[in-house]
C-alpha positions in Angstrom: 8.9 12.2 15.6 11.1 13.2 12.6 12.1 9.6 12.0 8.2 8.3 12.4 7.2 10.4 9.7 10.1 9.6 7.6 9.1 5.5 8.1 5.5 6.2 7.3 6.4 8.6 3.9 8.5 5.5 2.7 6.3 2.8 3.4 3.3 4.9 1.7 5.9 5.6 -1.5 6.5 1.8 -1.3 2.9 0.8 -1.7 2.6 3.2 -4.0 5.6 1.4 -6.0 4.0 -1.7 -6.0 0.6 -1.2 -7.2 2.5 0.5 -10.1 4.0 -3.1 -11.2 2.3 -4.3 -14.4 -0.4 -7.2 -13.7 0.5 -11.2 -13.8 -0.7 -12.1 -17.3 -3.6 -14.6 -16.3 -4.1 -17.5 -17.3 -5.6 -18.4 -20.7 -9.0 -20.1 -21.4 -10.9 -22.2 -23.6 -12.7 -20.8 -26.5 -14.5 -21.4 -29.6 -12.2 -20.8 -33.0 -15.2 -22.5 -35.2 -18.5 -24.4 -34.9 -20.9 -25.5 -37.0 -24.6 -27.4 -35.9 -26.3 -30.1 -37.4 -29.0 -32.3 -37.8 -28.8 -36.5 -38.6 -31.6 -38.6 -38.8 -31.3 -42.1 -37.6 -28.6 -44.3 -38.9 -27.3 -41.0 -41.7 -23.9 -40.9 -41.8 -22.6 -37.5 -43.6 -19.1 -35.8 -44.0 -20.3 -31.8 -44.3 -19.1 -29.3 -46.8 -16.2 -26.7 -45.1 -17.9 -24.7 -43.3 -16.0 -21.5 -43.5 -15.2 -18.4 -40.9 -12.5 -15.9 -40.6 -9.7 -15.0 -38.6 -10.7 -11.6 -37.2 -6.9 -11.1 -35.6 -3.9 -12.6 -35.6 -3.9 -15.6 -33.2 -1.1 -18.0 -32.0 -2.9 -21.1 -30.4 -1.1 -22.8 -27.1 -3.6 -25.5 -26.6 -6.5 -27.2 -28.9 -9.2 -29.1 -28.5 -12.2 -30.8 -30.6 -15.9 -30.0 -29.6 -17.6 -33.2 -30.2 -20.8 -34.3 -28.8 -22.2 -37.6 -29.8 -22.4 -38.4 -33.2 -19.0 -36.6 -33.8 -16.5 -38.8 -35.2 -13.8 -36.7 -37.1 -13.4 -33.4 -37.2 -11.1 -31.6 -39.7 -9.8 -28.0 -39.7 -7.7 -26.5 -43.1 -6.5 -23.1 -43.9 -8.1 -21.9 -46.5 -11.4 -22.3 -49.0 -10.0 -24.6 -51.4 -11.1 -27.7 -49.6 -9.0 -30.7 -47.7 -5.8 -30.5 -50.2 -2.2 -32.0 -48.8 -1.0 -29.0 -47.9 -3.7 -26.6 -45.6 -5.0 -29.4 -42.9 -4.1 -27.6 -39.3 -6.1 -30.0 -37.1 -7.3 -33.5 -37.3 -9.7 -35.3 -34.2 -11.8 -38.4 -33.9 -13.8 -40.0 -30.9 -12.3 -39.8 -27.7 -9.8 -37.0 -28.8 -8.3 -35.3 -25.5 -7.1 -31.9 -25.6 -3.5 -31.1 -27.0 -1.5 -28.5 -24.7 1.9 -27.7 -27.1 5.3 -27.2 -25.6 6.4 -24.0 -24.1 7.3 -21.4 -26.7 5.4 -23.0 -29.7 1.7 -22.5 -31.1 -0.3 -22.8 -34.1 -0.3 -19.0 -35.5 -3.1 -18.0 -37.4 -3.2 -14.8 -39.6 -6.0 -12.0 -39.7 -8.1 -12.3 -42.6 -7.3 -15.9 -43.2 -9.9 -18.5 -44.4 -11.0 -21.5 -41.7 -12.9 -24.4 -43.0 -14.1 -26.6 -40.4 -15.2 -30.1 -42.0 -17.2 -32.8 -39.9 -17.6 -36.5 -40.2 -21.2 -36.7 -38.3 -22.7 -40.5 -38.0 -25.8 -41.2 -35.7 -25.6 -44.9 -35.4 -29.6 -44.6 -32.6 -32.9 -44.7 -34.0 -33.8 -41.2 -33.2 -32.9 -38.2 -34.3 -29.2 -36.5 -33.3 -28.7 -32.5 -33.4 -25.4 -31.4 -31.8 -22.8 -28.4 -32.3 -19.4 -29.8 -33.2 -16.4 -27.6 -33.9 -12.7 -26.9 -32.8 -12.0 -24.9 -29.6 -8.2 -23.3 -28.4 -6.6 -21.6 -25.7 -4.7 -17.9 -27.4 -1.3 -16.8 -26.3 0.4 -13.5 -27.5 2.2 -14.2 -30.8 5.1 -12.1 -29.4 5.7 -14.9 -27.2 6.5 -17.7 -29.5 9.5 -18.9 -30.9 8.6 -22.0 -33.0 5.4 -22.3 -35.3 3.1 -25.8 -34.6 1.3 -28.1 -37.6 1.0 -31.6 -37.9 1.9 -34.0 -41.1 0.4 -37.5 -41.7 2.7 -39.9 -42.3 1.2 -43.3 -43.3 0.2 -45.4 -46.5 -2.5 -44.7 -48.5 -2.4 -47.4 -51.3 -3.3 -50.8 -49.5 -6.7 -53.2 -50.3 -7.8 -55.7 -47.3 -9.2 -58.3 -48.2 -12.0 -60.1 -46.0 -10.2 -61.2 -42.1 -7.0 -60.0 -40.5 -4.7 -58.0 -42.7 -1.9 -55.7 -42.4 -0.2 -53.0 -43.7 2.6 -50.1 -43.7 4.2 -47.4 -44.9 7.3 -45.6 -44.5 8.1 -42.0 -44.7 11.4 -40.6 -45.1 12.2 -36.9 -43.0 13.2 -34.4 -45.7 14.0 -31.2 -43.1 14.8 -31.0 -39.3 11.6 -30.8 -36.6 10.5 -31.7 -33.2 7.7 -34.3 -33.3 6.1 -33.9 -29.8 2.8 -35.6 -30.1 1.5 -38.8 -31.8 -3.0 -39.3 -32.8 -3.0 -43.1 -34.3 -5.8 -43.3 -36.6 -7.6 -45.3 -38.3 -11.6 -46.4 -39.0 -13.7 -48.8 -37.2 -11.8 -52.1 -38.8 -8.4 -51.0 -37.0 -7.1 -52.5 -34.7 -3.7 -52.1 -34.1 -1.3 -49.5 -35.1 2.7 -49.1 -34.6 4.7 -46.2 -35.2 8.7 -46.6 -35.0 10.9 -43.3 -35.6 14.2 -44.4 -37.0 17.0 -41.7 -35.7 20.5 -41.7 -36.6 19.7 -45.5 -37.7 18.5 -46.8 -34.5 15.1 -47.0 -34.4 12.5 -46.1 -31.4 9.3 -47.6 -30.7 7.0 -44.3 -30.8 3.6 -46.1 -30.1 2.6 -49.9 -30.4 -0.9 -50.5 -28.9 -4.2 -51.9 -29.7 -6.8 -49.1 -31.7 -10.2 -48.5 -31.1 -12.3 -46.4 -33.4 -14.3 -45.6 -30.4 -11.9 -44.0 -28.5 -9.2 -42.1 -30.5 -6.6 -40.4 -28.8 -3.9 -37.9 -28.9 -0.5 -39.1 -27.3 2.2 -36.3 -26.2 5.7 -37.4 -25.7 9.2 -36.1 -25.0 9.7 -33.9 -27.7 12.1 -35.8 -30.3 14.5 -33.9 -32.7 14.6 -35.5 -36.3 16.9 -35.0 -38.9 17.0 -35.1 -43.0 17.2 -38.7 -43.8 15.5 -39.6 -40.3 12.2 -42.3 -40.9 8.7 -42.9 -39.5 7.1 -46.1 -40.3 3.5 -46.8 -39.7 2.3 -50.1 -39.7 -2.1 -50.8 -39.2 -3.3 -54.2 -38.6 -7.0 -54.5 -39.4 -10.3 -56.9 -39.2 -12.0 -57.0 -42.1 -15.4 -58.4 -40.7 -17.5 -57.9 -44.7 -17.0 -60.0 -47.4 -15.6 -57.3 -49.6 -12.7 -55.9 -50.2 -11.5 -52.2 -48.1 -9.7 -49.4 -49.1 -8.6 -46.0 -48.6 -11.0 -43.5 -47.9 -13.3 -41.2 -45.7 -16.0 -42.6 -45.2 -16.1 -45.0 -41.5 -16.8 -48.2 -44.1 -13.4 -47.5 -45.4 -10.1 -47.1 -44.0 -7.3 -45.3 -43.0 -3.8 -46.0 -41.3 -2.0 -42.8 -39.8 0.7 -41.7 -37.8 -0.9 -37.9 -37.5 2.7 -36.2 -35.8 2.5 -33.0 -34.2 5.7 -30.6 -35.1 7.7 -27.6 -35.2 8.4 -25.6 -37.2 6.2 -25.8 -40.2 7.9 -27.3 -43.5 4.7 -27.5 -45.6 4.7 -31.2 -46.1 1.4 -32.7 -45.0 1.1 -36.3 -46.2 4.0 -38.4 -46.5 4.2 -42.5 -47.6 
């Protein structure tokens, strides 16, 4: 009897032990960092002043996404209220953008009381009228948890004129500090249509991406992560169609163009745009 009743008081102390162990943390989900709605007529194309919102806590972002219904094409997100500078841009999408999930360890951290500006490049290409809510949205991990801060720098030329028909173009940007480069989003405007990005390591260069471009479907391309060093290279090279009888260059507007290799990378050395 003695032994029953010494069974029964340690399997009830057991239980009792194991509700006591802390809960799994779940899972995280998506949610909305910034939006902003708006209103086109038919055929208006608009790039929209920052909208601006603050950070109410400190957040470190695991996973980000654009929130783009139709008529979105890019969507830009900077730290900070001074405007688009070469230095603040956190987050760059275009049409078709998937969802970026970074590595293990790393986020994009975010301070309390920091500045957000959210700017959109809306274009309603119907003959009716287009209203949508565009904006960035992210999955939140605890900052104690990460060991490596995310951004993303734009390597690519920005001084290149193309002339009416098939032209191309490239630039090449030389590593100044060591990173991890773990995700590629080729971009370019609606005349692109082919981009190539080759990483040059230790003097042997790898083929990062080489595939045809559609402004219609943009993407974001994770890869093994790949360790770069000072001295290291990334050349981008953009082949266009120049289908007016004028002459293109850089710009923001769809009727101009671009030619990037937007890198995602830990840590953060402050360098956004490099040629």
């Amino acid at each position: 009897m003695r032994s029953t009743t010494a069974s029964a008081l340690a399997l009830t102390l057991g239980l009792v032990a194991c509700t006591d162990d802390p809960a799994p943390t779940p899972e995280p989900t998506w949610e909305s960092l910034v939006t902003a709605s708006w209103t086109l007529a038919p055929g208006q194309e608009k790039t929209s002043d920052l909208s601006i919102s603050t950070v109410t806590e400190d957040t470190a972002i695991a996973a980000i996404r654009p929130l783009s219904p139709i008529g979105t094409h890019h969507t830009l997100l900077a730290k900070g209220d001074a405007g688009l500078t070469g230095t603040n841009i956190v987050y760059a999408s275009g049409v078709g953008t998937s969802e970026l999930v970074f590595p293990p360890g790393t986020a994009m951290k975010l301070t309390a009381g920091e500045l957000l500006g959210l700017q959109l490049h809306i274009y309603n290409n119907s003959d009716q009228p287009l209203t949508g809510m565009s904006g960035i949205e992210v999955k939140k991990v605890d900052p104690a948890l990460v060991e490596h801060e995310v951004d993303l720098f734009l390597p690519g030329p920005r001084d290149f004129a193309i002339a009416p028909g098939v032209a191309t173009a490239s630039g090449t940007c030389t590593v100044t500090s060591a990173q991890t480069v773990f995700a590629v989003f080729p971009h370019m405007h609606q005349y692109g249509t082919h981009l190539k990005t080759t990483i040059t390591t230790g003097g042997t260069p790898h083929v990062l991406y080489d595939d045809a471009y559609s402004f219609e479907h943009q993407k974001i391309v994770p890869f093994t992560p790949i360790q770069l060093a000072p001295g290291d290279t990334i050349q981008t090279e953009c082949t266009w169609n120049n289908t007016t009888a004028d002459t293109i260059g850089y710009g923001e507007s769809s009727n101009t163009e671009m030619c990037y290799s937007i890198l995602f990378r830990y840590p953060d050395d402050g360098q956004e745009f490099c040629d």
